[in-house]
VOLUM-929340 format. One record per atom (N, C-alpha, C, O): atom name; residue in three letters; z, y, x. Coordinates in pm, whole numbers. Layout:
BEGIN
(atom CA ala (Z Y X))
...
END
This chain:
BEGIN
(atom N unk (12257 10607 10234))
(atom CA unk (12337 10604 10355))
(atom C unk (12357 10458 10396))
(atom O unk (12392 10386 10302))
(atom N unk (12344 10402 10505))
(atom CA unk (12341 10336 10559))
(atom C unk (12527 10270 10508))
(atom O unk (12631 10328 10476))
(atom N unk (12483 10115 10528))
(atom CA unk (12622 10005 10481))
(atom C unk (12639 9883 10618))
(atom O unk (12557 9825 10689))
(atom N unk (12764 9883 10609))
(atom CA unk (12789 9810 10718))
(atom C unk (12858 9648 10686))
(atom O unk (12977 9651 10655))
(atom N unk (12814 9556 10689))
(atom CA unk (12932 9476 10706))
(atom C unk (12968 9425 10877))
(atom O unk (12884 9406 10966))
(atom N unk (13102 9413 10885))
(atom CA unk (13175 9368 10996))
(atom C unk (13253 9219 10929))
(atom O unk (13305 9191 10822))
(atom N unk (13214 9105 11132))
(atom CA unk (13301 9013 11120))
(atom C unk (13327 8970 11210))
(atom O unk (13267 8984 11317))
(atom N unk (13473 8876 11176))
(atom CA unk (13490 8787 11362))
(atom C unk (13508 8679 11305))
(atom O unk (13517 8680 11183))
(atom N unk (13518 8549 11382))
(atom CA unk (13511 8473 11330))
(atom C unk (13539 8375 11479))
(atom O unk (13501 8410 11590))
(atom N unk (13614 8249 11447))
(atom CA unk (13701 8155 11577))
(atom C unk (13568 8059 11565))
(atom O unk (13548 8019 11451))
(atom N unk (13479 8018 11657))
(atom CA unk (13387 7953 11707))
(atom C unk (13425 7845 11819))
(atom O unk (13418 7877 11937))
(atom N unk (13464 7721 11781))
(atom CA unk (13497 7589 11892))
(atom C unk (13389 7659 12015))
(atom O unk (13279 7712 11998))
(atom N unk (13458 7637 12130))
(atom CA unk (13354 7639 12245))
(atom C unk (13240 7572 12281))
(atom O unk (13140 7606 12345))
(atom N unk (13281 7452 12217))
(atom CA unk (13222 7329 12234))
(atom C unk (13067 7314 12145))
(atom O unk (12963 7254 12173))
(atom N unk (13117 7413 12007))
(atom CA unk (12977 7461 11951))
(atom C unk (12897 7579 11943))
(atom O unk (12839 7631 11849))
(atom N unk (12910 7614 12083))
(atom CA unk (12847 7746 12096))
(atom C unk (12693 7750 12092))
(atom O unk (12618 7846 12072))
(atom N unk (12666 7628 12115))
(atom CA unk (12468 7658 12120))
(atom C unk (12515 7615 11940))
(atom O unk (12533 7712 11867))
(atom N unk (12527 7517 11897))
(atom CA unk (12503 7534 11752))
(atom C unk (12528 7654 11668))
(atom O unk (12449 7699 11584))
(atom N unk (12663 7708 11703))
(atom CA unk (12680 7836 11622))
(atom C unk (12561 7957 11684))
(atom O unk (12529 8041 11600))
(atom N unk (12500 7970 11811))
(atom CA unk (12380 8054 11838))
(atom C unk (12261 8006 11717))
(atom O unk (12208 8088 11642))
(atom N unk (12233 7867 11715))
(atom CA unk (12144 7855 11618))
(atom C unk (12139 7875 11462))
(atom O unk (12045 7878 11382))
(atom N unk (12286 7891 11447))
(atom CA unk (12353 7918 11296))
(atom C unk (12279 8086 11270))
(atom O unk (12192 8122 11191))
(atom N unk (12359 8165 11372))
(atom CA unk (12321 8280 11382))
(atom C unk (12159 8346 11393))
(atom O unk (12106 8451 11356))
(atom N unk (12124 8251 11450))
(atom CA unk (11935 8282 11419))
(atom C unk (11907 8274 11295))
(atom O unk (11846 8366 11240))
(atom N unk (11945 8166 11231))
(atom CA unk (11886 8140 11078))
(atom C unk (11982 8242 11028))
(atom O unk (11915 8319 10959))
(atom N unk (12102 8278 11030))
(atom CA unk (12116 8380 10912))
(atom C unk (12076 8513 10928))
(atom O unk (12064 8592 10835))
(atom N unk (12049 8547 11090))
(atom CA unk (11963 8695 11152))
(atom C unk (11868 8689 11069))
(atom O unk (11854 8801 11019))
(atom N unk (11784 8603 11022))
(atom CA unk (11643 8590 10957))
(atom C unk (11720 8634 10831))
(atom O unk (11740 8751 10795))
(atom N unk (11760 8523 10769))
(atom CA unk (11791 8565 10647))
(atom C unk (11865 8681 10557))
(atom O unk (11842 8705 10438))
(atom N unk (11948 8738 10632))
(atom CA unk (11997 8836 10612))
(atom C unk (11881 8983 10658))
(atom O unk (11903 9087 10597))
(atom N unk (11767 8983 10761))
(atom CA unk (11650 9022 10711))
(atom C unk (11582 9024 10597))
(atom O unk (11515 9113 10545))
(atom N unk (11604 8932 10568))
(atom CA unk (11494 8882 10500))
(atom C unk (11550 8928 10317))
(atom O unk (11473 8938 10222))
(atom N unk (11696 8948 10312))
(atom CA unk (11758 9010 10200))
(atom C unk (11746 9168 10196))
(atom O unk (11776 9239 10100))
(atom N unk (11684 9220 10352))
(atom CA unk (11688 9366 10294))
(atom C unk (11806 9432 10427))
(atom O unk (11816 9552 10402))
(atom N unk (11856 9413 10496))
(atom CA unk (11898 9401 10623))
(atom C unk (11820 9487 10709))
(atom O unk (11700 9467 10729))
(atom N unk (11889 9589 10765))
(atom CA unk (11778 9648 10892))
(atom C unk (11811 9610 11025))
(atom O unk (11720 9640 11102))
(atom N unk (11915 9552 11086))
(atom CA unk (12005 9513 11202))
(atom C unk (12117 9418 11139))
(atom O unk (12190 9421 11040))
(atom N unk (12094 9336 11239))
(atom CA unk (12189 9186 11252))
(atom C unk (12224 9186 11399))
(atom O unk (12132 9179 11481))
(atom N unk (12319 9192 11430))
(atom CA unk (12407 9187 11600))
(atom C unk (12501 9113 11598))
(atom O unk (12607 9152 11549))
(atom N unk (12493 9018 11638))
(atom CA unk (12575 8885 11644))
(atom C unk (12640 8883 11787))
(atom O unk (12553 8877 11874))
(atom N unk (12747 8887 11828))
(atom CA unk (12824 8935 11947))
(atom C unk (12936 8800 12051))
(atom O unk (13040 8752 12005))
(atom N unk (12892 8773 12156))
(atom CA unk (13001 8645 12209))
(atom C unk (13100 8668 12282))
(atom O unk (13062 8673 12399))
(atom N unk (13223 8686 12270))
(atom CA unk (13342 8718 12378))
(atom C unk (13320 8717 12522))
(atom O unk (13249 8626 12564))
(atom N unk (13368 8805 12610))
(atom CA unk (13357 8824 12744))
(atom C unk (13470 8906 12782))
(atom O unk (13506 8927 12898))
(atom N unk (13521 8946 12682))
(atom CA unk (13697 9066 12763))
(atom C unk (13747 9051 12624))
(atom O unk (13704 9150 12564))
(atom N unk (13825 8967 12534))
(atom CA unk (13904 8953 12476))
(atom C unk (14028 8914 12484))
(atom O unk (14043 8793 12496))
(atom N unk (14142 8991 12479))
(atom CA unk (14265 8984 12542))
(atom C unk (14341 8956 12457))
(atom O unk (14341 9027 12356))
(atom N unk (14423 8856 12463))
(atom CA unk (14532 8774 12390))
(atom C unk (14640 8905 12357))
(atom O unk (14665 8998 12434))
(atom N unk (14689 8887 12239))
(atom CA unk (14814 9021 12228))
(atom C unk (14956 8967 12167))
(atom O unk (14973 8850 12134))
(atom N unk (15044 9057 12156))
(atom CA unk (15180 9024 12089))
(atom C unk (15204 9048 11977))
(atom O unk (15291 8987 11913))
(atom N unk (15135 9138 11932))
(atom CA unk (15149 9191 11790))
(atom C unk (15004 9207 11727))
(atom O unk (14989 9149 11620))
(atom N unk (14901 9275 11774))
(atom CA unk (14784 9299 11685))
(atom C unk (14724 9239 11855))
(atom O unk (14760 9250 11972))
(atom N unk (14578 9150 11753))
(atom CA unk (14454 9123 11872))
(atom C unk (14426 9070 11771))
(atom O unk (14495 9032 11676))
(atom N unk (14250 9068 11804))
(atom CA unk (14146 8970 11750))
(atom C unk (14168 8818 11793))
(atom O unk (14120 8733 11719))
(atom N unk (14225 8786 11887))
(atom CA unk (14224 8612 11857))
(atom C unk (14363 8624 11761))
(atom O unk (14365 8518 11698))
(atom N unk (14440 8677 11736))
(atom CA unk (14541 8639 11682))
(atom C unk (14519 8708 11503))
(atom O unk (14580 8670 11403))
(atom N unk (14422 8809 11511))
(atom CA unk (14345 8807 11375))
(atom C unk (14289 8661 11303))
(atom O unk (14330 8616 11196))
(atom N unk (14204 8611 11375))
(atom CA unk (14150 8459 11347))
(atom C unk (14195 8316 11357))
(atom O unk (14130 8216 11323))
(atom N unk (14380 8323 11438))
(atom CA unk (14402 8230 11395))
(atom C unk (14376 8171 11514))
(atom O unk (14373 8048 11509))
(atom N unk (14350 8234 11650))
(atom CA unk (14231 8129 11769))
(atom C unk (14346 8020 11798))
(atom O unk (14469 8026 11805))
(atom N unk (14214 7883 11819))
(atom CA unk (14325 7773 11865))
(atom C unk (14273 7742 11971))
(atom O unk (14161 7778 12005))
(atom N unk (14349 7669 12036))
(atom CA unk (14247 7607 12191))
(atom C unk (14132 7577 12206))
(atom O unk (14066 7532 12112))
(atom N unk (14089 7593 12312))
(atom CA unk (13893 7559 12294))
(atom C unk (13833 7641 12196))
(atom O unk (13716 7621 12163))
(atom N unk (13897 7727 12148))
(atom CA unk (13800 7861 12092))
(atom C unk (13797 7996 12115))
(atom O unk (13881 8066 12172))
(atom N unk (13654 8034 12045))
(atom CA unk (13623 8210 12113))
(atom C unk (13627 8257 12012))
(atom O unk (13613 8178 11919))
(atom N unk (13645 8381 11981))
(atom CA unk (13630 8474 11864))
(atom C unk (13524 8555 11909))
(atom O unk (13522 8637 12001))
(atom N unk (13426 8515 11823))
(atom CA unk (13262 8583 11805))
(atom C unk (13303 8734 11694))
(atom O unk (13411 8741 11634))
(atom N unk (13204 8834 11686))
(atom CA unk (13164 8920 11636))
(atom C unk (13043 8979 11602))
(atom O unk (12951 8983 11683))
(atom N unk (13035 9034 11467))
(atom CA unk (12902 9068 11487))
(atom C unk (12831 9178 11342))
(atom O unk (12813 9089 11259))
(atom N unk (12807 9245 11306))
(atom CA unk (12756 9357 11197))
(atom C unk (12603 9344 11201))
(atom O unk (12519 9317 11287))
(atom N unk (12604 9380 11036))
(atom CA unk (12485 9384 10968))
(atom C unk (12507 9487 10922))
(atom O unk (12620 9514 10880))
(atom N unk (12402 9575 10918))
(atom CA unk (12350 9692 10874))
(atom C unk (12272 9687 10782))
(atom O unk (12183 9606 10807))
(atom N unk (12257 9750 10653))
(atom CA unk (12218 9745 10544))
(atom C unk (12180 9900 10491))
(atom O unk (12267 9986 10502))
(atom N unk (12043 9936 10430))
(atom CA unk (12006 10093 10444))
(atom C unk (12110 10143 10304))
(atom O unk (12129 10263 10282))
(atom N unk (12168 10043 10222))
(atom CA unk (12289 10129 10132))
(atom C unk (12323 9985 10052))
(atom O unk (12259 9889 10010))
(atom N unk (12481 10036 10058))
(atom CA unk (12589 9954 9983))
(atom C unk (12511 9863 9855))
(atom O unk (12541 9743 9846))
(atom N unk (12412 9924 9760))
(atom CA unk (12350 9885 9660))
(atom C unk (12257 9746 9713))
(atom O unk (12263 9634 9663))
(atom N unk (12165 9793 9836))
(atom CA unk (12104 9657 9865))
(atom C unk (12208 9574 9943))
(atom O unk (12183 9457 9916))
(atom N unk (12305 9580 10022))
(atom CA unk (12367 9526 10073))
(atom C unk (12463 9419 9945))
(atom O unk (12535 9335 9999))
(atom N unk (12465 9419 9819))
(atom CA unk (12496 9391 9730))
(atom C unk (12461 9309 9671))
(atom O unk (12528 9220 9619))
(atom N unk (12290 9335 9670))
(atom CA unk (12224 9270 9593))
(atom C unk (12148 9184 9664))
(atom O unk (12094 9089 9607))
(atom N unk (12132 9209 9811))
(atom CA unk (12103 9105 9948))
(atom C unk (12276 8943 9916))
(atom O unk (12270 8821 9900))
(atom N unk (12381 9031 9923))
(atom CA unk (12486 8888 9932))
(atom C unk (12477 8818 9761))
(atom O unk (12505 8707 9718))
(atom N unk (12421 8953 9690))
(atom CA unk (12456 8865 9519))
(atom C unk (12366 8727 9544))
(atom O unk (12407 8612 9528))
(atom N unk (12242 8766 9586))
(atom CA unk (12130 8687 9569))
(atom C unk (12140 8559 9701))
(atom O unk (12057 8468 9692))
(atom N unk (12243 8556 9824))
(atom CA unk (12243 8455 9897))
(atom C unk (12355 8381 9846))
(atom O unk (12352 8259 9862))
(atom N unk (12450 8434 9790))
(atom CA unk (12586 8357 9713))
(atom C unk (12528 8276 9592))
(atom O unk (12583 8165 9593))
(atom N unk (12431 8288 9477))
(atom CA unk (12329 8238 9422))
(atom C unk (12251 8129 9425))
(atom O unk (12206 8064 9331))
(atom N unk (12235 8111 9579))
(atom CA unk (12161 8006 9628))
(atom C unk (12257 7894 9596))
(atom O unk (12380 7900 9602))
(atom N unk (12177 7781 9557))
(atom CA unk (12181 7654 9518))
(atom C unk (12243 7569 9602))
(atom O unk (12346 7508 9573))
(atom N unk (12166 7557 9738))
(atom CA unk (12173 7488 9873))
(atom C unk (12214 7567 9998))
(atom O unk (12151 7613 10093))
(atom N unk (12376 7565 9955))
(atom CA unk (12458 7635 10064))
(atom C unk (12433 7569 10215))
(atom O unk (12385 7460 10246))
(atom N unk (12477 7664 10288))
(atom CA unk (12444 7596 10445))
(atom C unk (12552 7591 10511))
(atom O unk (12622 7693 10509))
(atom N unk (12599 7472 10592))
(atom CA unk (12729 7494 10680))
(atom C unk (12704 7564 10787))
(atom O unk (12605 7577 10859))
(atom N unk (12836 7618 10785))
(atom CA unk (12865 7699 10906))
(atom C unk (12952 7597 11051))
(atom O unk (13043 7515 11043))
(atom N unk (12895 7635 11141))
(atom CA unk (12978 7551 11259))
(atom C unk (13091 7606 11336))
(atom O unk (13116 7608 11456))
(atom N unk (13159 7653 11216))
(atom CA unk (13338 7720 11231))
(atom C unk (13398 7712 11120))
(atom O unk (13339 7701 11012))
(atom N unk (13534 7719 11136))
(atom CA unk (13593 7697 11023))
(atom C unk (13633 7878 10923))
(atom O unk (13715 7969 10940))
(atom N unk (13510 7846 10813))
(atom CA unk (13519 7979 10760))
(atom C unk (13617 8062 10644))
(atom O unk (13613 8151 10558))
(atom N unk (13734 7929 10733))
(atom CA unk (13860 8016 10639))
(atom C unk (13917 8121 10685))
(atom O unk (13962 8217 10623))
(atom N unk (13911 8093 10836))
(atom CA unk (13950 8197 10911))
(atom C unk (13835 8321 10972))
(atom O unk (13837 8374 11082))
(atom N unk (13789 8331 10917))
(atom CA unk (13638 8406 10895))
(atom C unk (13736 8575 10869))
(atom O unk (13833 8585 10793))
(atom N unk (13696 8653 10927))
(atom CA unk (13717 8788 10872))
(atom C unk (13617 8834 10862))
(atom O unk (13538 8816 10955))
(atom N unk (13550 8955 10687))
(atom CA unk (13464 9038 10734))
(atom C unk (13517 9126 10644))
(atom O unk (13632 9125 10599))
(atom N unk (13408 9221 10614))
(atom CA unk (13417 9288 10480))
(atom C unk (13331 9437 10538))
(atom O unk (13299 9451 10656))
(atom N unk (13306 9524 10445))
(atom CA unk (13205 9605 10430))
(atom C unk (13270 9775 10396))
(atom O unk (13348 9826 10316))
(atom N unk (13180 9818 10511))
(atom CA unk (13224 9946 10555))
(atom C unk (13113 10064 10567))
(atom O unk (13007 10048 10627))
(atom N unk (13158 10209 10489))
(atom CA unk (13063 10309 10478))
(atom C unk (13052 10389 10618))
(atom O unk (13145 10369 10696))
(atom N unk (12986 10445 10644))
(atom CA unk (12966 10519 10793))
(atom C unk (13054 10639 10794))
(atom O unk (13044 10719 10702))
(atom N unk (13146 10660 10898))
(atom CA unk (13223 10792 10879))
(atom C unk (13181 10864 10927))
(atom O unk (13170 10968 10863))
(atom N unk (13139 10863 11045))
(atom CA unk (13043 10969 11165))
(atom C unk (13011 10902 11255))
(atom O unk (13085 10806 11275))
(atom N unk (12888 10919 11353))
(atom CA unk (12786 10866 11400))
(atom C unk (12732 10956 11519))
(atom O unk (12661 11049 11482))
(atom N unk (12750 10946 11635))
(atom CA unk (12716 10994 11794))
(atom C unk (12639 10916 11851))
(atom O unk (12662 10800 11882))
(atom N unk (12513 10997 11872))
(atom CA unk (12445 10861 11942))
(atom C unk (12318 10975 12093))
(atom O unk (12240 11066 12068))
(atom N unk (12338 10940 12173))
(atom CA unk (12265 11028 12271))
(atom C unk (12142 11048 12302))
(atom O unk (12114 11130 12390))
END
């Protein structure tokens, strides 16, 4: 059965072509671990809130967007052994956000409509 991870994550405005190029190289790579879909997502109707919202999930500070985006993985097992084996790596890569405020984490499929 198909594995999901979900994330958002506060992206400076100012590095939006760099964080697009961040996101190419890890689209590949996260292919390249066994990955069937990588969708990397850029704000366009994100609404500020009082109590629950995604910029206020991440922490957003001025001059930033909260990006989104899921990887699909054909089961929890490779999805596992795809992050064991990139956490592993020697020669970590920066990210062009600050990935403290990074949300993700990994989710089984509950039900599925598709036309």
């Amino acid at each position: 059965m198909a594995y999901y991870d979900i994330f958002l994550a506060p992206i400076p405005d100012a590095k939006k072509a760099a964080y697009g190029d961040f996101v190419k190289f890890t689209q590949d790579m996260f292919i390249g671990l066994g990955a069937t879909d990588v969708v990397d997502l850029w704000p366009s109707d994100v609404p500020d809130g009082e109590v629950t919202s995604l910029p206020l999930a991440v922490k957003l500070q001025e001059g930033e967007s909260v990006a989104a985006g899921y990887i699909v993985w054909p089961s929890k097992e490779v999805r596992d052994a795809g992050w064991g084996k990139m956490m592993s790596d020697e020669d970590p890569f920066d990210m062009p956000f600050d990935g403290k405020r990074m949300i993700f984490g990994g989710f089984e499929e509950l039900l599925r409509t598709t036309a």
